[in-house]
Each structure stands twice: as C-alpha cells, then as structure tokens.
C-alpha positions as a printed NumPy array, in Angstrom:
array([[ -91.162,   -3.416,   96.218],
       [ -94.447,   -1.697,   95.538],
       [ -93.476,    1.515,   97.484],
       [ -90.379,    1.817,   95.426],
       [ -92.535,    1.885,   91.984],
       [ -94.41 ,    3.835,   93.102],
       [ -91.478,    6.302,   93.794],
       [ -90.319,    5.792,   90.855],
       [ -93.441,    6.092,   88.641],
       [ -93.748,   10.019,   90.37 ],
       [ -90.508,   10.82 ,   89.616],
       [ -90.517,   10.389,   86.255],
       [ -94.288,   12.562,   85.822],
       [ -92.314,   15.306,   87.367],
       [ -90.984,   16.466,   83.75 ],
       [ -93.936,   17.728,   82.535],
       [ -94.092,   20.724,   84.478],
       [ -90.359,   21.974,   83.422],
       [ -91.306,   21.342,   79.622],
       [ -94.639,   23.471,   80.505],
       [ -91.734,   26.351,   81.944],
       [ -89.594,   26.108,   78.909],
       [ -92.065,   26.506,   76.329],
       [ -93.794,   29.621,   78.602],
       [ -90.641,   31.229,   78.42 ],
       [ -89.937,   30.797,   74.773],
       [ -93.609,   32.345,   73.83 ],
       [ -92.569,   35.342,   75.964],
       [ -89.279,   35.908,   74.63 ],
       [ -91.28 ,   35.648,   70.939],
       [ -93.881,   38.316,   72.33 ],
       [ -90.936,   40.353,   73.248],
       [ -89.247,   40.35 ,   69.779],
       [ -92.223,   41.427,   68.089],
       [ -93.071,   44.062,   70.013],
       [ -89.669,   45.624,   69.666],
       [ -90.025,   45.402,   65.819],
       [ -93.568,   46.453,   65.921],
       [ -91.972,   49.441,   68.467],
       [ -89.416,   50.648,   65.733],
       [ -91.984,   50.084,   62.695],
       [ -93.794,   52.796,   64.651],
       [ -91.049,   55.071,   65.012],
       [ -89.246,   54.838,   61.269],
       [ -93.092,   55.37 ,   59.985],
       [ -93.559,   58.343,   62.46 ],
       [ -90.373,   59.733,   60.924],
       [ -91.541,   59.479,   57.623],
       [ -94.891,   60.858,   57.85 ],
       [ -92.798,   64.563,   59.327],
       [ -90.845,   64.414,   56.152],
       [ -93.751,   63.788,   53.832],
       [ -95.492,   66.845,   55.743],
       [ -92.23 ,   69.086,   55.296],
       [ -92.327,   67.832,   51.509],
       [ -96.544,   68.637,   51.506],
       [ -96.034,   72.206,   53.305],
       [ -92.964,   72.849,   50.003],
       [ -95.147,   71.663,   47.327],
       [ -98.203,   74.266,   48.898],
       [ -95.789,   77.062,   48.794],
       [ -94.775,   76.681,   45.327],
       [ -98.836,   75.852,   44.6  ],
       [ -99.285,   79.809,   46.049],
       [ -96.765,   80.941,   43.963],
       [ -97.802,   79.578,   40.494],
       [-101.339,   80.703,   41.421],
       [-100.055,   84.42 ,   41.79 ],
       [ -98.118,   83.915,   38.803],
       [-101.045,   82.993,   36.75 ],
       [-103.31 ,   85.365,   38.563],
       [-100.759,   88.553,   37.207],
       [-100.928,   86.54 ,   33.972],
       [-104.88 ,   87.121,   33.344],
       [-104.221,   90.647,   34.511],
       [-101.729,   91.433,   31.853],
       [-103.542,   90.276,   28.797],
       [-106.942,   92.415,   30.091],
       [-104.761,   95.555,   30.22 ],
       [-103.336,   94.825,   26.551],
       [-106.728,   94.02 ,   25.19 ],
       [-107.707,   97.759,   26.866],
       [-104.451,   99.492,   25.29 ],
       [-105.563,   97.851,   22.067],
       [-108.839,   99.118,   22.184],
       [-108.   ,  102.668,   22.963],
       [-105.58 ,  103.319,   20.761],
       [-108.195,  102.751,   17.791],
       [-110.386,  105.074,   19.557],
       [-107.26 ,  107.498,   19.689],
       [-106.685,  106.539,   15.297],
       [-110.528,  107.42 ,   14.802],
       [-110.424,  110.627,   16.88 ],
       [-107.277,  111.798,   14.99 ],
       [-109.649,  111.237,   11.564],
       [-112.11 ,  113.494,   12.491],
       [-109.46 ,  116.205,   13.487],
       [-108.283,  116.147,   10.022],
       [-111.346,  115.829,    8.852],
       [-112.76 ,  118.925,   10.037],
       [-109.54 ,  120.794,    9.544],
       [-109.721,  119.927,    6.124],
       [-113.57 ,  121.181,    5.816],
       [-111.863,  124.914,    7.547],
       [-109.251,  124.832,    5.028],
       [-112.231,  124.535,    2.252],
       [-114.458,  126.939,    3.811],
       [-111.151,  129.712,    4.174],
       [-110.644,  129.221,    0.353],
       [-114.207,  129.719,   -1.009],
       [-115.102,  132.67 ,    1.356],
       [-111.605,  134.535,   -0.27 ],
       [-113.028,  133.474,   -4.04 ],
       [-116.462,  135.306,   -2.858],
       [-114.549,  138.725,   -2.528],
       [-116.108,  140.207,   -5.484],
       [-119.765,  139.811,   -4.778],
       [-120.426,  141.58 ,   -1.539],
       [-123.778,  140.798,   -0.954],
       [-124.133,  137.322,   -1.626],
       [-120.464,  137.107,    0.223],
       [-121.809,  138.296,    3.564],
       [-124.515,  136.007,    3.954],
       [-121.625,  132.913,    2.53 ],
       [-119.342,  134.305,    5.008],
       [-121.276,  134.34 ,    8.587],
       [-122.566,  130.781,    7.832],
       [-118.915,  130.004,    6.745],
       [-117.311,  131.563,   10.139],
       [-120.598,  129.71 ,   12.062],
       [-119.267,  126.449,   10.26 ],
       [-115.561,  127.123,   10.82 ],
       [-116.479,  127.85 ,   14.845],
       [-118.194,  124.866,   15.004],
       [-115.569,  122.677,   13.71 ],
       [-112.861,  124.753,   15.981],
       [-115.441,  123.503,   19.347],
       [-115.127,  119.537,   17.606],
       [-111.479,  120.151,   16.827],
       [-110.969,  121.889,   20.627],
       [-113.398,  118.969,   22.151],
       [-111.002,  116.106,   20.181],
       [-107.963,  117.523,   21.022],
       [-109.037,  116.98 ,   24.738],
       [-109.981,  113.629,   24.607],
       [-106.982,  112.803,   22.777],
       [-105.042,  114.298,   25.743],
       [-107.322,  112.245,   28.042],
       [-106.887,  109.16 ,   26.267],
       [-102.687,  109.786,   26.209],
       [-102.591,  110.12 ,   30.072],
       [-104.881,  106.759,   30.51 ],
       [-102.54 ,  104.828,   27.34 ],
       [ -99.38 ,  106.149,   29.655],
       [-101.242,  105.001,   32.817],
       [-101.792,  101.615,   31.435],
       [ -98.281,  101.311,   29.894],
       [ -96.923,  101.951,   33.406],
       [ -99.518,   99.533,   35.402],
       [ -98.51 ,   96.982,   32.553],
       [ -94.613,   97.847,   32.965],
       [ -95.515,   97.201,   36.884],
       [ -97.004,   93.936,   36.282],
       [ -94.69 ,   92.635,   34.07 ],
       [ -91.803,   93.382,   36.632],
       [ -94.009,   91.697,   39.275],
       [ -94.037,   88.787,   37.351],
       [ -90.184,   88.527,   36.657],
       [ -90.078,   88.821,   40.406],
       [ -92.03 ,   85.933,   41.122],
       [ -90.473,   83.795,   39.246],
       [ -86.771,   84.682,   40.595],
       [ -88.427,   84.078,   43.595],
       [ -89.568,   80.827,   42.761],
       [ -86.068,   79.993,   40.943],
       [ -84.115,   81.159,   44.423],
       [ -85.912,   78.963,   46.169],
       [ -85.215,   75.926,   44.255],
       [ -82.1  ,   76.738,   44.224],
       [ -81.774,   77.213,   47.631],
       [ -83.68 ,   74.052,   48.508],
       [ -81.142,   72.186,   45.895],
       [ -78.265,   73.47 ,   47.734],
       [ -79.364,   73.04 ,   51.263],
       [ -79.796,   69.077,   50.114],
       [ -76.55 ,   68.844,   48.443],
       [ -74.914,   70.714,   51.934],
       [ -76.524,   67.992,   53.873],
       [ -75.291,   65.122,   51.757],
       [ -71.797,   65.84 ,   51.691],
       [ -71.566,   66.451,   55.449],
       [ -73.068,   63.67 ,   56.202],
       [ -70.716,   61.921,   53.895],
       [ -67.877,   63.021,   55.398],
       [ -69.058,   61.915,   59.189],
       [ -69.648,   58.413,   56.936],
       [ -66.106,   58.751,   55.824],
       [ -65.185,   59.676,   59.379],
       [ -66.53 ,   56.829,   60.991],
       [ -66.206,   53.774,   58.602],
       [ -62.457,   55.311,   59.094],
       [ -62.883,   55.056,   62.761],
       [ -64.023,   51.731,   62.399],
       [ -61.593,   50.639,   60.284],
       [ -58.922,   51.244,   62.712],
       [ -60.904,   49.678,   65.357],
       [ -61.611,   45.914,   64.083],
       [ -58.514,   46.157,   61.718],
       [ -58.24 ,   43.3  ,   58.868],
       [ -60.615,   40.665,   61.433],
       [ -61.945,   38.134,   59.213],
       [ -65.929,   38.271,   58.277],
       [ -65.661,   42.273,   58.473],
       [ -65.728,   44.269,   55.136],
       [ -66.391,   46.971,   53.989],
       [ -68.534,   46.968,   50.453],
       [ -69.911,   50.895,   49.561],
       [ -71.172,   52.767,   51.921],
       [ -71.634,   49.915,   54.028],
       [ -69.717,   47.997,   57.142],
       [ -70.464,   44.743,   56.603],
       [ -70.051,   41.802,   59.357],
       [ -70.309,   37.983,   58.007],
       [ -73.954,   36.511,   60.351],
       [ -71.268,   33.887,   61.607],
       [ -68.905,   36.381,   63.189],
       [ -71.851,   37.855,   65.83 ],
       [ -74.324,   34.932,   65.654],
       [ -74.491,   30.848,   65.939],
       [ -76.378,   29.147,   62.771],
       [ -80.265,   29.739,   62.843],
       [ -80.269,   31.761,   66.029],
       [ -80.766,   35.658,   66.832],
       [ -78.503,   35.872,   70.034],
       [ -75.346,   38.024,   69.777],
       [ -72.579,   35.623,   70.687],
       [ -69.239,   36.414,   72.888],
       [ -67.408,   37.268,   70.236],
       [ -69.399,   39.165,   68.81 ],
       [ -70.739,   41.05 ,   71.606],
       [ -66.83 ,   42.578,   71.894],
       [ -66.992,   43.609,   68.803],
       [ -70.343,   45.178,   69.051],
       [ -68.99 ,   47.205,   71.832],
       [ -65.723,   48.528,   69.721],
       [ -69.003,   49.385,   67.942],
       [ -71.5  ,   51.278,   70.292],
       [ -67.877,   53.165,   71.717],
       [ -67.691,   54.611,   67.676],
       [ -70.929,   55.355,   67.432],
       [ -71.218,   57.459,   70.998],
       [ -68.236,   59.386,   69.359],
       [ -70.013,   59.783,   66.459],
       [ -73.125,   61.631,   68.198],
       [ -70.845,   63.368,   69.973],
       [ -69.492,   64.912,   66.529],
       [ -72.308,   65.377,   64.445],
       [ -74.181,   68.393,   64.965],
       [ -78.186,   67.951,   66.677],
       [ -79.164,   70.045,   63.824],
       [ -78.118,   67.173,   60.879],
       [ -81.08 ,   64.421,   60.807],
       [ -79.309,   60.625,   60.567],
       [ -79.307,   56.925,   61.762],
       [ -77.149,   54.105,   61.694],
       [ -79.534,   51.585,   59.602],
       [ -78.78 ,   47.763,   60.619],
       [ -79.584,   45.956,   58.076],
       [ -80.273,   41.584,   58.476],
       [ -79.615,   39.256,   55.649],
       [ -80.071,   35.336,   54.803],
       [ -79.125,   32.945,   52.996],
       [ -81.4  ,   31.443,   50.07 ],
       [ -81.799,   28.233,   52.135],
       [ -84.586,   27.387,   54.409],
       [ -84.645,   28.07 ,   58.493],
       [ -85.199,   25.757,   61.253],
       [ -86.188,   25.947,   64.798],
       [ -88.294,   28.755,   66.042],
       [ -88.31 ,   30.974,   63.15 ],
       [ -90.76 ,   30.349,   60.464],
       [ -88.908,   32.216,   57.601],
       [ -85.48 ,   33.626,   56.639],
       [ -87.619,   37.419,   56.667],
       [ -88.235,   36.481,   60.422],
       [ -84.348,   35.332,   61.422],
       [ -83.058,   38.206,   59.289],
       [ -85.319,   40.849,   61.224],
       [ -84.279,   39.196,   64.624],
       [ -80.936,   39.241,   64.61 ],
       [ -81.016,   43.264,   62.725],
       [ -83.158,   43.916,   66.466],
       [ -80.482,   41.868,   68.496],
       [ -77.907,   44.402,   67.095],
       [ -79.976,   47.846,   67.608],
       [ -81.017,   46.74 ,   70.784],
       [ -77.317,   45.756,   71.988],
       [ -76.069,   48.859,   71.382],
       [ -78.531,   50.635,   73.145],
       [ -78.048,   48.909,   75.699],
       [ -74.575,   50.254,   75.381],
       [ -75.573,   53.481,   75.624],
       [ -76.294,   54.349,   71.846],
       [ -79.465,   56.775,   71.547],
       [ -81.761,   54.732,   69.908],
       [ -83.237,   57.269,   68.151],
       [ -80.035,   57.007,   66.107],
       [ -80.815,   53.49 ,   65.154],
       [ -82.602,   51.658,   62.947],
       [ -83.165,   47.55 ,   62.495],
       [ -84.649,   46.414,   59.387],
       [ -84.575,   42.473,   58.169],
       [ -84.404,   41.528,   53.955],
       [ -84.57 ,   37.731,   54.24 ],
       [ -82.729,   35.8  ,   51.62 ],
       [ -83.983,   38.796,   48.91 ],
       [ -81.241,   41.092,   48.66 ],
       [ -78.18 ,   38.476,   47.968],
       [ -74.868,   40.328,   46.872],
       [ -73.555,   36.728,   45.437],
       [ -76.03 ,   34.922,   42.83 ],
       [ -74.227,   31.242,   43.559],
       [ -74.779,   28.322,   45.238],
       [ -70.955,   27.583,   46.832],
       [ -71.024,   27.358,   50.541],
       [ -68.485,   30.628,   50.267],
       [ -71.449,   32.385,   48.107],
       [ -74.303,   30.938,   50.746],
       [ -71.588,   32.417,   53.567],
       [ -71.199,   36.07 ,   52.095],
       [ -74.965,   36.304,   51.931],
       [ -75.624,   35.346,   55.52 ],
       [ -74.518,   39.145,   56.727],
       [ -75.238,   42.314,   58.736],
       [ -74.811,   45.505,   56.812],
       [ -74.923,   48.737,   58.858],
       [ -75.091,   51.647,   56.98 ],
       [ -75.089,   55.494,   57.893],
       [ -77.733,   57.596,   56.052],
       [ -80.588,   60.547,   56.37 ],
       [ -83.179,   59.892,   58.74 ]])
C-alpha cells in the first residue's frame, strides 16, 4: 500500500518539467518575433536613409547653382557702377573739347579784327597761334582718351551682355532640371500604377468574390478572420492557400516590373479597438505579429523579401468609427498595399 503512494505521489511531480518545456519554447518563439521586426525596422530605415542622401546630394546641387547665380549677380552691378562712372568722365571730357574749341574760335576772330595795326597784331598773333596750338595738343590729347574710354564702355557693354546671358543660362538650367526631376517622378508614379492596376487585377481574378477579401483604394484588403484565429499571429489553413494564390502573383509581378523601378508590397496589420489577451500585451503588438506572419510566409514562398514590407497600426487606423460587431469585424484586417520603396 505504501509502495503504491509512493508511485503515485512521483507520477504526478513529473508535470513540472513539461510546463518548464512549454514556457521555454514560448519565450523563444517571442525572441524570434522580435528579432524579425527589429530585422525589417533595420532594413525599411536603411532604405530611407539612401533616399534622404539622394534628396541631400539634389538640394547641394541646386545650393551650387544659386551660389553661381548670385556670384554673376555681384559681378553685374560692379560693371554697371564702372559704366556709370565712365561715362561722366566721357560727359566732362566732351566739356573741355568744346570748351577749348570755343576759346580757338575767339582767338581766330580777334586776331582777323587786329588786321589794321601791324605791329601790335604780330606780337597778338604768335601768342594767339601759341594759344590756339596749345588748345589743338588738349583738344588732340581729349579726343584720345575719349577713343580710349569708347573701346573700354564697348568692352564693358559686351562683358556685361556676356554675363547677363550667363545668368539666363543658369537659370534654364536650373528650371530644366526641375522639370526634369518633376517628370522623372510623375514617369515613375504612373508605371508603377499601372503594375498596381496590373496586379490587384491579377488578384482579383485569383480569389474571385471570397468573402473577407476587398478591395478599398489602392489597397487588397483581407478580413484578420479569413488568415488568422482570434488573438493569435499564426496563418491558419485557409488562409495559408490563399496566401499562396498570393506569393504565385507576386513572383509574377517581379518577374514584370523592371529591376530599375524601386517598390514593395507593404503588409499592413490592423486591430480592433478592444483589448488583447494571451501572450500579446497590446493590440500594436498582435497587429505587428500577424503583418510579420504574412511577409515572412511569402518568403518562404519564394517572394524576395526585399520586396516586402510588414508594418503593425494597432487599433489606430480604424476605417469604421462604430461599435457593431460588423464595424469591430471590418477593423480587424490586413491591408497590403503596392507603393515606392
């Protein structure tokens, strides 16, 4: 009788160990999750930071462009300033000419009144033709730096004729390159658009009219209850087969689009408003699991997964404000969209 309590007493302390195993395992599979998420965190914020450089290298090259424009700017008001100032040297030289052409004119009259008185008229006249040679050397010497000064105003009015063209340049340049950047955006929206068109198409005739599957926008969306069981993150059977109708679209879809065109499939979780159970401390946490379960489904079915990307909005993003079990239900969703990486 003793022996067989005994027996019995051991058997039941052999639980403990199995409980130890089951709660191991369920830490690990935790550990696991995260570092998948923390894994594509990394990548989507590796992606971003080689746009924000392309963006940074743009807004340098304009920066170098403004700074010549400015630069021809300065020059072109220091070479009016220049023209201004030697073209009232050229209006006082011009004085003097007629100045002293006037004081020859005056001297030629009185030496031809002077005719009459000879002797007093020679000594008038040789310090009149001294003063009239005189003036003739100014008049000669003014003459030539009027001359001078024409070549340097035409010399500036070309430089300035230069510079001005310069700067119309420049700023074409700048223009054409906006332009350019606008349209080389606008080229990669719409084809990307149409491979969205494409495929939502594709998927369209794949799942058909199925019930839980939508489309809303730009978006395919799946009700949470047609891929997963309430509160949990695991892709169920039935929604495994459709994720592989899925992963076979998308593998045509890399297929089609060219390497050249940057984009992802973004999977995007959402929750309810009402509060989680189990092992999941928040509906931010559920929503970002099952987004992962998707991404990492499909890779496993062959889908690059730098064409993927999971991301998990909780309860925050609802597309139905009420409270009706049929409002709670079309919240609790998985939204995949296509878009720019």
């Amino acid at each position: 009788m003793a022996l067989g309590r005994n027996r019995r007493a051991r058997a039941g302390f052999d639980y403990w160990p199995g409980f130890v195993d089951a709660l191991s395992t369920m830490l690990l599979a935790l550990i696991f999750l995260l570092s998948v998420f923390m894994l594509a965190q990394f990548f989507l914020s590796r992606d971003i930071s080689g746009k924000d450089t392309a963006l940074a290298k743009l807004n340098r090259q304009i920066e170098e462009l403004t700074s010549l424009l400015a630069l021809e700017s300065a020059s072109k008001a220091d070479r009016q300033s220049t023209i201004a100032a030697l073209q009232a040297t050229l209006e006082a030289a011009n004085a003097d000419r007629q100045r002293l052409e006037d004081m020859m004119a005056s001297s030629s009259v009185a030496s031809s009144a002077a005719g009459g008185q000879a002797s007093a008229a020679a000594q008038a006249l040789s310090a009149e033709k001294e003063l009239s040679a005189r003036a003739q050397a100014q008049v000669d010497i003014l003459n030539q730096q009027i001359s001078a000064l024409r070549r340097q105003l035409a010399a500036i009015e070309e430089a300035l004729s230069a510079s001005e063209q310069k700067d119309k340049d420049s700023q074409a340049r700048i223009a054409d390159l906006g332009s350019r950047l606008n349209v080389a955006l606008a080229q990669k929206v719409q084809e990307l658009a149409r491979y969205r068109s494409d495929f939502f198409g594709r998927l369209r005739e794949i799942l058909g009219s199925r019930p839980g599957v939508r489309i809303v926008g730009d978006r395919f969306v799946f009700e949470s209850e047609v891929l997963f069981e309430s509160g949990r993150a695991e892709i169920n059977p039935a929604g495994r087969a459709q994720m592989d109708q899925l992963a076979m679209a998308l593998q045509d879809l890399e297929r089609m689009i060219p390497p050249e065109l940057p984009w992802v499939m973004r999977v995007d979780g959402h929750t309810d408003r009402r509060p989680v159970s189990g092992i999941f401390k928040s509906n931010w946490e559920l929503s970002s699991a099952r987004a992962i379960s998707v991404v990492q489904y499909l890779v496993s079915k062959g889908v690059s997964p730098q064409h993927l990307v999971a991301a998990g909005f909780g309860e925050f993003q609802p597309i139905d404000s009420g409270e009706s079990d049929e409002a709670l239900r079309r919240n609790r969703r998985i939204e995949l969209k296509l878009t720019e990486r």
